[in-house]
C-alpha positions in Angstrom: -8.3 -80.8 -29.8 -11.4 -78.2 -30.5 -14.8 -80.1 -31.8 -14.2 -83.2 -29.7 -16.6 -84.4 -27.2 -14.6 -85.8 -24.3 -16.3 -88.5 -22.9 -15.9 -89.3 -18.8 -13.2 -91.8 -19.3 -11.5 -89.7 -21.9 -9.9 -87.7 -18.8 -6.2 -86.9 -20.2 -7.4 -86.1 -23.6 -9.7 -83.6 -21.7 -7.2 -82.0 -19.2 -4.9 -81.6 -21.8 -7.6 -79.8 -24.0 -8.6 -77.9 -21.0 -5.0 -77.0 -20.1 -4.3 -75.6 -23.3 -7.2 -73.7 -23.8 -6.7 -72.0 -20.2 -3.4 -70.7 -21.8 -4.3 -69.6 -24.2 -7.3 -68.0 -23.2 -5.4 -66.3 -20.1 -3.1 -64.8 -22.6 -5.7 -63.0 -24.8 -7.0 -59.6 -24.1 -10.0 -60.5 -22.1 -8.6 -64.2 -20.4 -5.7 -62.1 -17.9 -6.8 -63.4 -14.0 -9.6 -65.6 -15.4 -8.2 -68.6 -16.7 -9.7 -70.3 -13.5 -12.9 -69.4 -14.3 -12.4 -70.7 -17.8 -11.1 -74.1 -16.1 -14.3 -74.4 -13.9 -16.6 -74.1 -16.8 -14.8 -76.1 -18.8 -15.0 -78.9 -15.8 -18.6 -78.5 -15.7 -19.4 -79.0 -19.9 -17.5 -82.4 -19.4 -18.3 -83.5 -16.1 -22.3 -82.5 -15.8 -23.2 -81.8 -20.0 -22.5 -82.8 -22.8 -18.6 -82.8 -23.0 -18.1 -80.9 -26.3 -15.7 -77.4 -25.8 -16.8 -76.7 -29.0 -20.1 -76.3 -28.6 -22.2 -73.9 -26.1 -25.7 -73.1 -25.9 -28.3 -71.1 -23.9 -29.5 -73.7 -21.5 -25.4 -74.8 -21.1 -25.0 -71.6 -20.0 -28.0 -71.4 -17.7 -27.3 -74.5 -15.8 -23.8 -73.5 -15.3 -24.4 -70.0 -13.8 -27.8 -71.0 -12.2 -27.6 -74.4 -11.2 -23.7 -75.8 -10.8 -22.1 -73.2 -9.6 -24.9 -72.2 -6.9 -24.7 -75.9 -5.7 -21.1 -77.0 -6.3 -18.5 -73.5 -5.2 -17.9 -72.2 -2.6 -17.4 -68.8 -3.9 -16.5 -65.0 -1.9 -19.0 -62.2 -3.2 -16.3 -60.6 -4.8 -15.4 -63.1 -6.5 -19.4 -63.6 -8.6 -18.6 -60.6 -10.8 -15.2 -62.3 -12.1 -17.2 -65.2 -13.1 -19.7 -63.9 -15.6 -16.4 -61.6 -16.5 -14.1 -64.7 -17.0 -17.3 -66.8 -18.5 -18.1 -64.3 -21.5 -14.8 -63.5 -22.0 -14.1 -66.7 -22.4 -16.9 -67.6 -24.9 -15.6 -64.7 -26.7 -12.6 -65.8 -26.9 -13.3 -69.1 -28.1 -15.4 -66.7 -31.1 -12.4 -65.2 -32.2 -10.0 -68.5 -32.1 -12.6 -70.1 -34.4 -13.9 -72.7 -32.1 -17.3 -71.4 -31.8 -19.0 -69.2 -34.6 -18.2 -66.0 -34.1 -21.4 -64.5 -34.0 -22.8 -66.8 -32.0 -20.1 -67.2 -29.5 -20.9 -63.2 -29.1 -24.6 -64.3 -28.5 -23.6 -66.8 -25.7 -21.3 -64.5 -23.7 -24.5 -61.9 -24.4 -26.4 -64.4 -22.5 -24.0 -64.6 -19.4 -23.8 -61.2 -19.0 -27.5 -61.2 -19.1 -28.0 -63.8 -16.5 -25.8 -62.0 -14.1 -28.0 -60.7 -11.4 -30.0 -64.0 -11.6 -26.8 -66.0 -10.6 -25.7 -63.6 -8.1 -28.9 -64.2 -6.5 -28.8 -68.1 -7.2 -25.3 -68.1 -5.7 -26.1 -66.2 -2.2 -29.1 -68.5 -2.0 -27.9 -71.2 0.7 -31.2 -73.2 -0.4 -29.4 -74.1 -3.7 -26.5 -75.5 -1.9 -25.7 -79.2 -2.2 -25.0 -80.9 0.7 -21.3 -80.7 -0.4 -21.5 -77.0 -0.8 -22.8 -76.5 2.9 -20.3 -78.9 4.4 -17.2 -77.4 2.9 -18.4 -74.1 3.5 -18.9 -74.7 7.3 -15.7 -76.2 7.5 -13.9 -73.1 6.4 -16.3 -71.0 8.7 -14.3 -73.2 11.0 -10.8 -72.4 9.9 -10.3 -75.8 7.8 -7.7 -75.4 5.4 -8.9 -77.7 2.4 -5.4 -78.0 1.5 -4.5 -79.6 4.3 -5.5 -83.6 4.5 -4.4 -84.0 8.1 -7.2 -81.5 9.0 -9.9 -82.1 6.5 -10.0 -85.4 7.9 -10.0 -84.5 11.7 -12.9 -82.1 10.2 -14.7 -84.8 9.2 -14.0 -87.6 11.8 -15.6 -84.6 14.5 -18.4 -83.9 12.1 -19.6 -87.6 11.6 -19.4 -88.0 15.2 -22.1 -85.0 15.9 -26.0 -85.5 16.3 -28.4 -85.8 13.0 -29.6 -83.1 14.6 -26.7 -80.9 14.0 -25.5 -82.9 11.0 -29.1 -81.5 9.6 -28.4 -77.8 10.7 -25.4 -77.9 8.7 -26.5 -79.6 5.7 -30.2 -79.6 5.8 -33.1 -82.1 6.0 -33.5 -84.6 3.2 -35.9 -82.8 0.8 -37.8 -86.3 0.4 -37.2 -89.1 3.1 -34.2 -90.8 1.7 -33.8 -89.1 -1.6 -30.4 -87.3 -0.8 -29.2 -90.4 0.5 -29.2 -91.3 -2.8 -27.0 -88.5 -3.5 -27.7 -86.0 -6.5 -24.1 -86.5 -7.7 -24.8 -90.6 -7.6 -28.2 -90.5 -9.7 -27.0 -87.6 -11.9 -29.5 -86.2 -14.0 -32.1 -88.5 -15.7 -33.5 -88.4 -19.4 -36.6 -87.0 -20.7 -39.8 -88.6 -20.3 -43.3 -88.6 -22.0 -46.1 -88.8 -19.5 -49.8 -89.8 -20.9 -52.1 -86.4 -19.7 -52.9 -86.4 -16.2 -56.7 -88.1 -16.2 -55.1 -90.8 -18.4 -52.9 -91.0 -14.8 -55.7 -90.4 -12.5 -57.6 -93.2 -14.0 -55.1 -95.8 -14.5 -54.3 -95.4 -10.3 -58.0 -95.7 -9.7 -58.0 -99.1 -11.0 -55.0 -99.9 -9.3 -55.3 -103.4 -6.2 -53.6 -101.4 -4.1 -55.8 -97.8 -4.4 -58.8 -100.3 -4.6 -58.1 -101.8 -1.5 -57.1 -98.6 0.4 -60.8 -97.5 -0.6 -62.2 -100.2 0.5 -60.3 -100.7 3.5 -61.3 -96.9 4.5 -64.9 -97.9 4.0 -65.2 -100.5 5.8 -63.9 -98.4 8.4 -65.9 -95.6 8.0 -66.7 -93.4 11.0 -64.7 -96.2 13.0 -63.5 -99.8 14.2 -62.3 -100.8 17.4 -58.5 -101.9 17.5 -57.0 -105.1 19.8 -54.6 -103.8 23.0 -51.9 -103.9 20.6 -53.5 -101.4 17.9 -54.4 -104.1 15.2 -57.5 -104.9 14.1 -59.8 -107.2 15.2 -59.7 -110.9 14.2 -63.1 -110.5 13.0 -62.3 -107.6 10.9 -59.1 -109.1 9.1 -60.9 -112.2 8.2 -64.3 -110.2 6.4 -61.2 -107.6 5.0 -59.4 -110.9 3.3 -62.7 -111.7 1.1 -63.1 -107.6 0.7 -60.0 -106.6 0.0 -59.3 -109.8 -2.0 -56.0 -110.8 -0.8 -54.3 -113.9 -1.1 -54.1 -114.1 2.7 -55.3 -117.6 4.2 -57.0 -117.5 6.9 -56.2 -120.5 9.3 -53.7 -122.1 6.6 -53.7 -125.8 6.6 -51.1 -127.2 5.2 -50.7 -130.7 4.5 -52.4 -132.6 8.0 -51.4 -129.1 10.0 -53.7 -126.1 10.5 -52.2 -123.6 11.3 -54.3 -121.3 13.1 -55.0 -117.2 12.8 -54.2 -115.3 15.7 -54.3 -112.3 14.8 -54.6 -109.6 12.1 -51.6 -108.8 11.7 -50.6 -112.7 10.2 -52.6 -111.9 7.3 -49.8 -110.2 5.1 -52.1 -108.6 2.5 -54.5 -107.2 4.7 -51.8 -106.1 7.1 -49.7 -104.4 4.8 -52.8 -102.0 2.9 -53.4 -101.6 7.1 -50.3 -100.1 7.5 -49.7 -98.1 4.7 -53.3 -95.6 5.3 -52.0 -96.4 8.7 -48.3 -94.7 7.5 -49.8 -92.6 5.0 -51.9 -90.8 7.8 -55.6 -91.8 5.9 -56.2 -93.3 9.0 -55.3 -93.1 12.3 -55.0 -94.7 15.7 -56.8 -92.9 18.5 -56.6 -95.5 21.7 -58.4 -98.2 20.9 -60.4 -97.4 17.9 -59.1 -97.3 13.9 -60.6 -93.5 12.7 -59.9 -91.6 9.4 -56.7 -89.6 9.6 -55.5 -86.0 9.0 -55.1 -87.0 5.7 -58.4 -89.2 4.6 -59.3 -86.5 2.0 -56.3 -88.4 -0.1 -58.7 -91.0 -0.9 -60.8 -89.3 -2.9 -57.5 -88.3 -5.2 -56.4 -91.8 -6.4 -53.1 -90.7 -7.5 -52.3 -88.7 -4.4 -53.3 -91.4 -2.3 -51.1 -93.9 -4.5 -48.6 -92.1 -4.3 -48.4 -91.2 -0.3 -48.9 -95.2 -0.1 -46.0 -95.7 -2.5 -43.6 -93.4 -0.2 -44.6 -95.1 2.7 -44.2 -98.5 1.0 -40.5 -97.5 0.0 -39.5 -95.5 3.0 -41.3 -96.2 6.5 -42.9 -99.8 6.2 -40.6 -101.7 3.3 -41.9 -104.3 1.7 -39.3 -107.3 2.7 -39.0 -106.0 6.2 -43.1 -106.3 6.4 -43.1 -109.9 4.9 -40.6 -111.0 7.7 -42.3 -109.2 10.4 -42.6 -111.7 12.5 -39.4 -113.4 12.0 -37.9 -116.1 14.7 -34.7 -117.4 12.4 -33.4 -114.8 11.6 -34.2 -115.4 7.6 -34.9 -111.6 7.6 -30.6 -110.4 8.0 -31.1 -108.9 4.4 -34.4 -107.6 4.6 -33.2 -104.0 5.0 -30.9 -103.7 3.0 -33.1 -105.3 -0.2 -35.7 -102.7 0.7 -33.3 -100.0 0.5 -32.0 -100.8 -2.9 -35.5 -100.6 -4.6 -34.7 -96.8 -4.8 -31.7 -97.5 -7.1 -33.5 -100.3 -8.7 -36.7 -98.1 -9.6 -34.2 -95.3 -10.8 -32.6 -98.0 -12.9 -35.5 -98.9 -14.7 -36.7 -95.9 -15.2 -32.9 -94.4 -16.8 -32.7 -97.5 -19.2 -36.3 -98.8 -19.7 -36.7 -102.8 -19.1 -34.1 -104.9 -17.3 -34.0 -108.5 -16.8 -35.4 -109.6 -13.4 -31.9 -112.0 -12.9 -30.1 -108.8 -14.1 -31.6 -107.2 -10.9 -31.4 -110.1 -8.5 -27.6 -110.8 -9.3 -26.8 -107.0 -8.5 -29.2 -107.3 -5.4 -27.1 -110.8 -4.3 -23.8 -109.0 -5.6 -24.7 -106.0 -2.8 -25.5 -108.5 0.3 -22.3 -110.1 0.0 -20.1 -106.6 -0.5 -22.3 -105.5 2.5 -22.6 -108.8 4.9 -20.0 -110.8 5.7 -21.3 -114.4 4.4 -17.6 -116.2 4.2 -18.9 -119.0 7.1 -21.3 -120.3 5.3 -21.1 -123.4 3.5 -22.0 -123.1 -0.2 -25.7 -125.0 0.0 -26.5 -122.6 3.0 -24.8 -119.5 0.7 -27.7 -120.9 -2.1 -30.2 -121.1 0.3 -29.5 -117.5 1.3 -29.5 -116.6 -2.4 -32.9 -118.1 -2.9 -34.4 -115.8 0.2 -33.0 -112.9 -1.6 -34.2 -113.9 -5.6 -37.6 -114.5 -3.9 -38.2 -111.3 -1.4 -37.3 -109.0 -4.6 -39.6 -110.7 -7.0 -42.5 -110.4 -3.8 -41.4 -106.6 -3.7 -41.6 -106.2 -7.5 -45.3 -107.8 -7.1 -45.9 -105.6 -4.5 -44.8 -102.4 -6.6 -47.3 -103.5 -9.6 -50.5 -103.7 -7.1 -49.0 -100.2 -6.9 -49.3 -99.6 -10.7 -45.9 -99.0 -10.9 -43.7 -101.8 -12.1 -45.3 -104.3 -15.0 -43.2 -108.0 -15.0 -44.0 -109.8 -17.8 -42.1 -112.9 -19.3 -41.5 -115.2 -15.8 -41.4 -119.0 -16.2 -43.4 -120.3 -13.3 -43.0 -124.0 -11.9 -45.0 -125.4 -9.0 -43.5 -126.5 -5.9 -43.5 -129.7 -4.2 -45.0 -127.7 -1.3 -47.7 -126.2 -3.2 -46.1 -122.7 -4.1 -44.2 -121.7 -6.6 -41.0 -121.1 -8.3 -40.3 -118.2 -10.9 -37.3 -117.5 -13.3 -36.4 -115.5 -15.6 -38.5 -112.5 -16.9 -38.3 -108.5 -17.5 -38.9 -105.9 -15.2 -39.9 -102.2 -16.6 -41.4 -99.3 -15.0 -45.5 -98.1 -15.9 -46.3 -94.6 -16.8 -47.7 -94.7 -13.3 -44.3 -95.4 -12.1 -42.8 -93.0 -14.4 -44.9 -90.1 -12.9 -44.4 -91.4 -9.2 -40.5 -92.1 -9.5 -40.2 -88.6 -11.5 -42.6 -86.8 -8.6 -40.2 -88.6 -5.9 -36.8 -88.0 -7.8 -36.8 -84.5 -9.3 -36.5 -82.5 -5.9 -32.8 -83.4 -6.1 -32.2 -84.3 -9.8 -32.7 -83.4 -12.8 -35.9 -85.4 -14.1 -37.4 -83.6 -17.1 -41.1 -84.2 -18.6 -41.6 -83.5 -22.0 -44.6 -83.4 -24.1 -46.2 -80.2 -23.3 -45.4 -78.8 -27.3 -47.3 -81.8 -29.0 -49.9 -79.3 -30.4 -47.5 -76.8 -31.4 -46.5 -75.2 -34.7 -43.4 -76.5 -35.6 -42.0 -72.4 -35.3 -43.3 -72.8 -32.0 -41.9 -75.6 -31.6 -38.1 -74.8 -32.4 -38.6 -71.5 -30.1 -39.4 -73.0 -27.4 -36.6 -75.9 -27.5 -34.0 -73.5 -28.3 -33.7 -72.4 -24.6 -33.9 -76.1 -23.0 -31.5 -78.6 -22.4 -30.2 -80.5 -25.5 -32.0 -83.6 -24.2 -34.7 -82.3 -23.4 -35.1 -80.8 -26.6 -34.4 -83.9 -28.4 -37.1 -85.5 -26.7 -39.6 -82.5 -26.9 -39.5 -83.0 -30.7 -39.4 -86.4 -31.0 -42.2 -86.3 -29.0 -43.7 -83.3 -31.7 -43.2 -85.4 -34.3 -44.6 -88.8 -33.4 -47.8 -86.8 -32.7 -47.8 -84.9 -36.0 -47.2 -88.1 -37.9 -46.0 -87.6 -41.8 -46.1 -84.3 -41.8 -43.9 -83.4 -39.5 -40.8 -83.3 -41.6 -42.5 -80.7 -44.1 -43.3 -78.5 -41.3 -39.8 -78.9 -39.7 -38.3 -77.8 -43.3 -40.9 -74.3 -43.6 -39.9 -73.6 -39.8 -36.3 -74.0 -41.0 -36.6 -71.0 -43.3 -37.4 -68.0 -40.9 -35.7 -69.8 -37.7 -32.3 -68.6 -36.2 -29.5 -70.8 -36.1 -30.0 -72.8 -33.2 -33.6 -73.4 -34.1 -32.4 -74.4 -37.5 -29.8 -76.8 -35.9 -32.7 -78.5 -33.8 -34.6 -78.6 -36.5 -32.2 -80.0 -38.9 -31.1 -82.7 -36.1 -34.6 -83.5 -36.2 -34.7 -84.3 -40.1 -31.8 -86.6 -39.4 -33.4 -88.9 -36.7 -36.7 -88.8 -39.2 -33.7 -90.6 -41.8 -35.6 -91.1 -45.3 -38.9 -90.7 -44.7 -37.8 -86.9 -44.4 -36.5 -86.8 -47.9 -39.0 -85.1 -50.0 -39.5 -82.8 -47.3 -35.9 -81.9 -47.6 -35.4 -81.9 -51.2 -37.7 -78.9 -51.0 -34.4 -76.7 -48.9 -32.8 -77.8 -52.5 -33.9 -74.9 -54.5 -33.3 -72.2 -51.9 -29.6 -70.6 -52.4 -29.4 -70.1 -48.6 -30.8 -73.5 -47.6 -29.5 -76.0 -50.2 -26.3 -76.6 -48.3 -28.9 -78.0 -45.6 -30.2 -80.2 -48.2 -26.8 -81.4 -49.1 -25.4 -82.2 -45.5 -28.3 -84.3 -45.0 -28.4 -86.3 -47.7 -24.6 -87.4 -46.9 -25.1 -87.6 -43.3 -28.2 -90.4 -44.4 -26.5 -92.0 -46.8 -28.7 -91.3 -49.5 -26.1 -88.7 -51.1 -22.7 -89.4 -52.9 -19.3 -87.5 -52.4 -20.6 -85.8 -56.2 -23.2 -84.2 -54.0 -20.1 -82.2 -52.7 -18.1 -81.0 -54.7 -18.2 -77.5 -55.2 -15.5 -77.6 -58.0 -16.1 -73.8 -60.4 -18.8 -72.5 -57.6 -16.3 -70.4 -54.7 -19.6 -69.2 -53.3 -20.9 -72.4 -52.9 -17.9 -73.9 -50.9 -18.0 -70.8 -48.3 -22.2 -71.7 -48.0 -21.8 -75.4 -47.6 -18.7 -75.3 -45.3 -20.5 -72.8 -42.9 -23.3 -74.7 -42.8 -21.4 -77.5 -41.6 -19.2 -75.6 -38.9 -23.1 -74.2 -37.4 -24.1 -77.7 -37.9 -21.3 -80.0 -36.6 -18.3 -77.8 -36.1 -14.8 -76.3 -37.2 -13.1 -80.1 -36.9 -15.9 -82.1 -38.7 -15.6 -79.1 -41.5 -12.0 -79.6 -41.3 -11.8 -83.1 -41.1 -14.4 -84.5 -43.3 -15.7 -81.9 -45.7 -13.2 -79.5 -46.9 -11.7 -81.5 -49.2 -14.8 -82.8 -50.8 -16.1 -79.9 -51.4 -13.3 -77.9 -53.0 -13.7 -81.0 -55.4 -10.6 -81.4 -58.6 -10.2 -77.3 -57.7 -8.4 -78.1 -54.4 -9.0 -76.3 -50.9 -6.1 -74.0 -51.7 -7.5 -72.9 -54.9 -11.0 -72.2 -53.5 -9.1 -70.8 -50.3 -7.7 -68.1 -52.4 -10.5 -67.4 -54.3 -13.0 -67.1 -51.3 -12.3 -63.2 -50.1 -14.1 -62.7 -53.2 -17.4 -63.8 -51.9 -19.2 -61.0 -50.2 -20.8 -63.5 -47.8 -21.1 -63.0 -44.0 -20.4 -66.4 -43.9 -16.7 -65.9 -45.9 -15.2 -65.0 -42.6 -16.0 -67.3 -40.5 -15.1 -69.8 -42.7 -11.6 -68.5 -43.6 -10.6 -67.8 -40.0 -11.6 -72.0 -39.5 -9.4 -72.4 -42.1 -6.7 -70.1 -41.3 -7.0 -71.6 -37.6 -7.2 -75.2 -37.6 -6.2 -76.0 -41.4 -3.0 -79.0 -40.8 -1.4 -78.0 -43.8 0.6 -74.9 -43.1 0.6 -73.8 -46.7 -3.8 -73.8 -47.0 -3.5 -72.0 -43.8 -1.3 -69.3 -44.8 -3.7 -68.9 -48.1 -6.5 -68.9 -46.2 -4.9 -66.3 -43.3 -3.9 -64.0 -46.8 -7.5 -64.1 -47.9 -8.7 -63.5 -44.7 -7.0 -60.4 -44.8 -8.0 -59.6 -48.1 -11.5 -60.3 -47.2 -10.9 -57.7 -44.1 -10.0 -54.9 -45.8 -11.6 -54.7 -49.3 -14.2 -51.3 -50.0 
């Protein structure tokens, strides 16, 4: 049961392992009254972490106590103080059962006790509520029972009925226009990035089309330009801004014998759409009759703040399907919406899992219009037809997201019309550091969006130190990050950092080694010669393949079985030292033999790994040596 990581999907295997652990836990010395607390952080390591009981560590604990429980429970003040109670008994608990190493289960529950008055404050803190929180709060403010089904739904039917207005008082205003729509619990927390240093951004968004155009759109503006009745600009103006702003707006179109003839501004798409987006993006401004610079024309001098305000705007006041069918008679533009809504999910997409086919994309756009819009009239040529709009408008919205610097599309098969345009297959879409930074800007006000990157220039003590109290993917990337920048040295420096680190430092570190794989190998040898730090050595040489089972076997050596077996309980845990390694390593001697031979060793380490043994050992009659020894072990002068 302990040392599993319970995926999602693996829900029964979890509740039962949670179930069990509850009783258990509830019938030690610390667990009486608490097991609930127990079951709510046992909810969150599977349904928000990483999933593995067996494993807890500093910034578990801090997002747990500082961040889920503020924004997911509804909780009475009395109740905050049975929390950390229940949460560091629990960890202890799981110390003395063997599941966790004991000391540094005792570190953990150290750490929530620390962290009290931080979550206290976290918890009271209605601005770290989710939406969720606040709702179900207010609804018991209002005497809901959330047992009862009958009236949590009358609850919400007379909620959804109520005014934004006091749907916002309740639950408060989107943090970012649209972003909570989104939802927090939908996106879920998002990986690690690297982002290149800041003037590397700046001057990639300066030589941007669209940042270009915006400056010289404001310009040509300068102090002023009169605007038509209806607040565009004059003919005059949109035909010199086509050449200036070099769109690929045609200015009275002909098209085969027709001419089709410019009536105003706002029919020239490109210069129409930069237009709008100072316009949106407050750079400029309307004042009567006259185009001025806006509250906010200082932007333009910032190319990545003014890229950015024109890529909210772009996303979540103009849209870029709904612009290209402003002017719509047909009634081509029924999808238009809804496409511009999903480039949200699409840019969070890209930026999760890195490049993604452009018909990957269209198919789950095409996929959405029909679960949305009810298209069962139309005959199958018109259902293509409708198809086409769709696969066309999202490849025009991913063109106008790279004049944004922020989506690259590379691979596309192009074949010319009959009519004189074009039509494009195929291809990959992926997101630019520039959209990296904007999407990560945008996104982590309600999710988790971590940049790494800041500890390239470290020491590689440094380095470990600073990890240690971050999340586990964050670290991971953090020192991948390290040691791309260090180059072949990194491994050596991991391995001296190694000696004097403590031992969740030494298990980043030696995680680290494992993703280096070979090249690290020389490095490592080095941990060979070190009593203390051979066992290292040894675990990752099998865990790379480059070992044999003969690396192993402890066979004669008691005091090397206890080293290498605590090293992998610190490392992977008391089931992979169970499962995997204990047999090995007691070699031709046996695990009993070594078992009873262990209280012997006047290691700090013996106990720890006797009670694993004692514990979780399936063969009764190992267990009951190892228990014996344990004992022995206990109370020898």
């Amino acid at each position: 049961m302990t040392g599993q990581t319970y995926r999602p999907d693996d829900e029964d295997a979890f509740f039962a392992a949670r179930d069990e652990l509850v009783s258990r836990f509830e019938g030690s010395r610390g667990g009486r009254d608490l097991g609930w607390v127990a079951s709510q952080v046992m909810d969150f390591k599977w349904g928000y972490l990483d999933g593995d009981l067996s494993r807890w560590e500093t910034a578990d604990i801090e997002e747990i106590l500082l961040g889920l429980y503020p924004a997911k429970v509804v909780l009475d003040p009395e109740d905050l103080d049975q929390v950390v109670t229940g949460f560091a008994g629990f960890l202890r608990f799981l110390g003395d059962d063997g599941i966790v190493t004991h000391s540094h289960a005792l570190r953990m529950a150290e750490s929530v006790e620390r962290l009290a008055a931080q979550f206290e404050a976290a918890a009271m803190d209605e601005n770290n509520w989710s939406m969720g929180k606040r709702l179900w709060s207010f609804a018991q403010s209002e005497g809901v029972d959330p047992s009862d089904p009958h009236a949590v739904q009358e609850f919400l039917d007379d909620f959804n009925q109520r005014s934004f207005a006091e749907r916002d008082a309740v639950l408060g205003p989107s943090p970012v226009p649209d972003v909570a729509s989104l939802g927090d619990a939908f996106v879920g927390a998002l990986p690690p990035i690297v982002l290149p240093p800041i003037d590397e951004l700046e001057s990639t968004a300066r030589n941007t089309v669209a940042y270009t155009q915006l400056q010289r759109l404001v310009d040509y503006v300068g102090d002023g330009k009169p605007l038509t009745d209806r607040g565009n600009l004059k003919l005059v103006d949109g035909k010199a801004l086509v050449d200036l702003l070099e769109t690929a707006d045609r200015f009275d179109e002909k098209i085969g014998d027709r001419v089709f003839k410019t009536r105003s501004s706002a029919d020239l798409a490109g210069v129409d759409l930069i237009f709008q987006m100072a316009l949106e993006a407050k750079i400029l401004t309307r004042k009567g009759k006259k185009l001025l610079p806006g509250p906010n024309a200082d932007l333009i001098d910032d190319p990545l703040a003014a890229l950015y305000a024109a890529w909210l705007v772009l996303l979540h006041t103009i849209g870029p399907t709904q612009h290209r069918y402003r002017n719509e008679r047909y009634g081509w533009d029924w999808f238009a919406e809804e496409l511009d809504a999903s480039l949200p999910f699409v840019l969070v997409d890209l930026y999760r899992h890195g490049d993604i086919p452009i018909d990957e994309i269209i198919e789950d756009a095409w996929g959405n219009m029909l679960d949305v819009f009810d298209l069962k009239d139309l005959t199958a040529d018109r259902l293509k037809f409708h198809q086409g709009l769709v696969d066309m408008s999202l490849r025009r919205a991913l063109d106008v997201l790279g004049d944004l610097g922020s989506v690259r599309v590379e691979d596309v098969t192009e074949k010319p019309t009959r009519y004189g345009g074009t039509d494009r297959t195929g291809g990959v879409a992926g997101l630019t550091p520039l959209g990296k930074w904007a999407v990560q800007r945008w996104i982590s006000r309600v999710v988790s969006a971590p940049i790494v990157g800041a500890l390239r220039e470290s020491t590689a003590s440094e380095l470990l130190a600073a990890v240690s109290n971050i999340s586990e993917a964050e670290a991971v990337a953090e020192i991948d990050t390290w040691v791309d920048h260090q180059g072949p040295g990194a491994a050596l420096q991991l391995v001296e950092a190694m000696r004097t680190a403590d031992e969740t430092e030494r298990g980043l570190g030696f995680r680290a080694l494992l993703r280096i794989g070979p090249d690290a190998e020389h490095a490592v040898n080095r941990l060979s010669d070190d009593v203390e730090f051979a066992p290292y050595a040894t675990v990752w040489r099998i865990d790379t393949c480059i070992g044999s089972l003969d690396d192993i076997d402890c066979r004669g050596d008691v005091e090397r079985f206890v080293r290498l077996l605590d090293v992998v309980i610190e490392l992977w845990g008391p089931a992979a030292a169970l499962g995997t390694w204990v047999g090995p390593a007691a070699g031709t001697d046996g695990v009993s033999s070594m078992v009873e031979q262990a209280w012997r060793v006047k290691l700090p380490q013996t106990e720890q790994v006797l009670a694993t043994i004692a514990s979780g050992h399936p063969d009764k009659s190992t267990a009951k040596a190892a228990r014996k020894a344990l004992f022995k072990y206990r109370t020898a002068v």
